[in-house]
C-alpha positions in Angstrom: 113.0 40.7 152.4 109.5 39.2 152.8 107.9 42.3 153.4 109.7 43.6 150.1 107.6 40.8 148.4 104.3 41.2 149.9 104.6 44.8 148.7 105.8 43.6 145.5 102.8 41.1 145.3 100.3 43.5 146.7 101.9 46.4 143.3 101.3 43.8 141.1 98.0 42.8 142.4 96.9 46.4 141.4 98.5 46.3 138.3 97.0 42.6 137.5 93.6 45.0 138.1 93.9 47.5 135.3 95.2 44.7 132.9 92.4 42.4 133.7 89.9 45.4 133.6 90.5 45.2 129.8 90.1 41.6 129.3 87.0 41.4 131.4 85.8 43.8 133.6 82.7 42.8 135.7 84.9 39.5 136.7 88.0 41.9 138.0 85.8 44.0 139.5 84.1 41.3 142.0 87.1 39.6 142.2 88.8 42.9 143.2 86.0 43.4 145.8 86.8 39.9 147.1 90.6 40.3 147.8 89.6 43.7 149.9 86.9 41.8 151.8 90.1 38.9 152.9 92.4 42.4 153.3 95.0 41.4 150.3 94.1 44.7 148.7 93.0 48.3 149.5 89.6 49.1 148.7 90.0 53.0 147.8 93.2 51.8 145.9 91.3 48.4 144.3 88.2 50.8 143.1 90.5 53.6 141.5 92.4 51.6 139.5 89.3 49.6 138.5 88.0 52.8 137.2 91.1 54.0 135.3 91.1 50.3 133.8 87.8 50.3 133.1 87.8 53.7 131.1 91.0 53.2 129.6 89.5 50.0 128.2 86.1 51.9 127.1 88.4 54.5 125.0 90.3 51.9 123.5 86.9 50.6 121.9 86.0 53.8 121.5 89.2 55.1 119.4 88.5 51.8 117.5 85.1 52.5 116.6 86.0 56.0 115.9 89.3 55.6 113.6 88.5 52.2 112.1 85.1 52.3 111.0 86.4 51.8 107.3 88.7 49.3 108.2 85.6 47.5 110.1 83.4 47.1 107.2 86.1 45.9 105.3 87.3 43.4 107.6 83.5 41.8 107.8 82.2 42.6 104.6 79.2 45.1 105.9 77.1 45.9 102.3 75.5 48.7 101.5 72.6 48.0 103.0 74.3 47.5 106.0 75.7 51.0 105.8 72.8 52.9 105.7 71.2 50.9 108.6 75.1 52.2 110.2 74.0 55.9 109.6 70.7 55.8 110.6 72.2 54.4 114.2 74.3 57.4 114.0 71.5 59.9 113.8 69.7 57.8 116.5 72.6 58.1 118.5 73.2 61.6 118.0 69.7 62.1 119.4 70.1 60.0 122.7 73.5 59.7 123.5 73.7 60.0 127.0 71.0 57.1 127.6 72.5 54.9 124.8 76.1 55.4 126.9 75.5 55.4 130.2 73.1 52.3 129.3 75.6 50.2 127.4 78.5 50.9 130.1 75.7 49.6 132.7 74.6 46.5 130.7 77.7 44.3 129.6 75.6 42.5 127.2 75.6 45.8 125.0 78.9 47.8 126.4 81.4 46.7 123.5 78.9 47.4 120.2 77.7 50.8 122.4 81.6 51.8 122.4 82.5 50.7 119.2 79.0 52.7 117.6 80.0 55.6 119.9 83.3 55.8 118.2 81.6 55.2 114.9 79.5 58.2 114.9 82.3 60.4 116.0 81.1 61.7 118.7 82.7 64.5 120.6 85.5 62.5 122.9 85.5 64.4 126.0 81.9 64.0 126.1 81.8 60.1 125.8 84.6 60.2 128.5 82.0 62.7 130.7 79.5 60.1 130.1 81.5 57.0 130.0 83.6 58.5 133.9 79.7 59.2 135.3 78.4 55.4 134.3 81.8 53.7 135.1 82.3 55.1 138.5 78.4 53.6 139.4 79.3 50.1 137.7 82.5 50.0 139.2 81.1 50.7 142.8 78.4 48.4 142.0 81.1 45.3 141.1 83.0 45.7 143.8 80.7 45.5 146.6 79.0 42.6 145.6 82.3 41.4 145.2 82.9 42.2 148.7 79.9 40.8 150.1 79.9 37.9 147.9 83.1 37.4 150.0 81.5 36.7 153.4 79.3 34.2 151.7 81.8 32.2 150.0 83.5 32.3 153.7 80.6 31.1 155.2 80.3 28.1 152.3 84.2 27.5 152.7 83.7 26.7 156.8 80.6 24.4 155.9 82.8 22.9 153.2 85.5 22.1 156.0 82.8 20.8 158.5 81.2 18.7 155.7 84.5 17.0 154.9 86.0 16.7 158.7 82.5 15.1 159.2 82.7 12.9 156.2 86.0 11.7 157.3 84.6 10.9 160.5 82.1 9.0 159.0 84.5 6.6 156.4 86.4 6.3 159.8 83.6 5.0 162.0 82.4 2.7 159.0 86.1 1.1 158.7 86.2 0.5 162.2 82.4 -0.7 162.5 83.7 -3.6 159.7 87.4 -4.0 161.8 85.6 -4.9 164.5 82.8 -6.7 163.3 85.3 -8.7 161.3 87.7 -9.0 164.6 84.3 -9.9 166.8 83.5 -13.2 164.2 86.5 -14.2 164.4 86.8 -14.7 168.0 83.0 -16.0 167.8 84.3 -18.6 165.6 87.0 -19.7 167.9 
């Protein structure tokens, strides 16, 4: 029975991957590199479904970008103006695209107006995805070992923490008794 459950936990810890992966994925990924550094999770496993979270997320915004765009400057009232700015970032796009998406998946700062403006210019799919697989693969690698090596450090800090607080214990101890026994000492003096 408990090994059924730390299967089931160590399933669901995959699965809590590619969900997370959506929701934020530089934080899952480290985190991801973390639970493979303590052994919880498998790091071949961990870093493919990373991946498949991370592009399945990257589409999404993608398939946003690409089918709403109307809907978009609708919902936040773009002007006119504001639409031929939008084309001229198409044509820029059109022009660079494999910098402007490879550099947007790599800087997280940029990745969700990149995907959406990808979308927005419908670009060809299946070459975003070519783009998207090649930059996602590096950041994904790139998360999860410094997830992983982040790991041994915040081992490291976790013993010092424990030494710091057995010795701080230690210390309120030896103060308590130092003022028992002075206490205990005057009052025999006084007797």
């Amino acid at each position: 029975m408990e090994l059924l459950i730390i299967n089931l936990v160590n399933h669901l810890a995959y699965l809590g991957i590619f969900i997370g992966t959506f929701i934020e994925g530089p934080l899952v990924g480290l985190l991801a590199g973390f639970l493979v550094k303590i052994g919880f999770l498998n790091l071949f496993l961990a870093y493919i479904v990373h991946v498949l979270g991370d592009l399945s997320a990257d589409f999404f915004y993608y398939f946003i970008g690409y089918k709403g765009q109307k809907m978009l400057f609708k919902k936040f009232n773009i002007s006119d103006k504001n639409l031929v700015k939008a084309e001229k970032m198409k044509k820029l796009f059109h022009r660079h695209p494999k910098k402007i998406i490879i550099l947007g998946k790599l800087t997280h700062i940029t990745g969700l107006p990149v995907l959406l403006g990808v979308g927005m210019s419908h670009y060809d799919w299946r070459k975003f995805l070519f783009f998207d697989f090649f930059a996602t693969i590096i950041k994904s690698a790139i998360l999860i070992s410094l997830g992983y090596y982040l790991a041994e450090f915040w081992t490291k800090a976790s013993d010092i923490i424990s030494y710091l607080s057995w010795f701080s214990i230690l210390f309120i101890v030896i103060i308590i008794a130092y003022f028992i026994i002075k206490e205990a000492t005057k009052n025999l003096w006084k007797n």
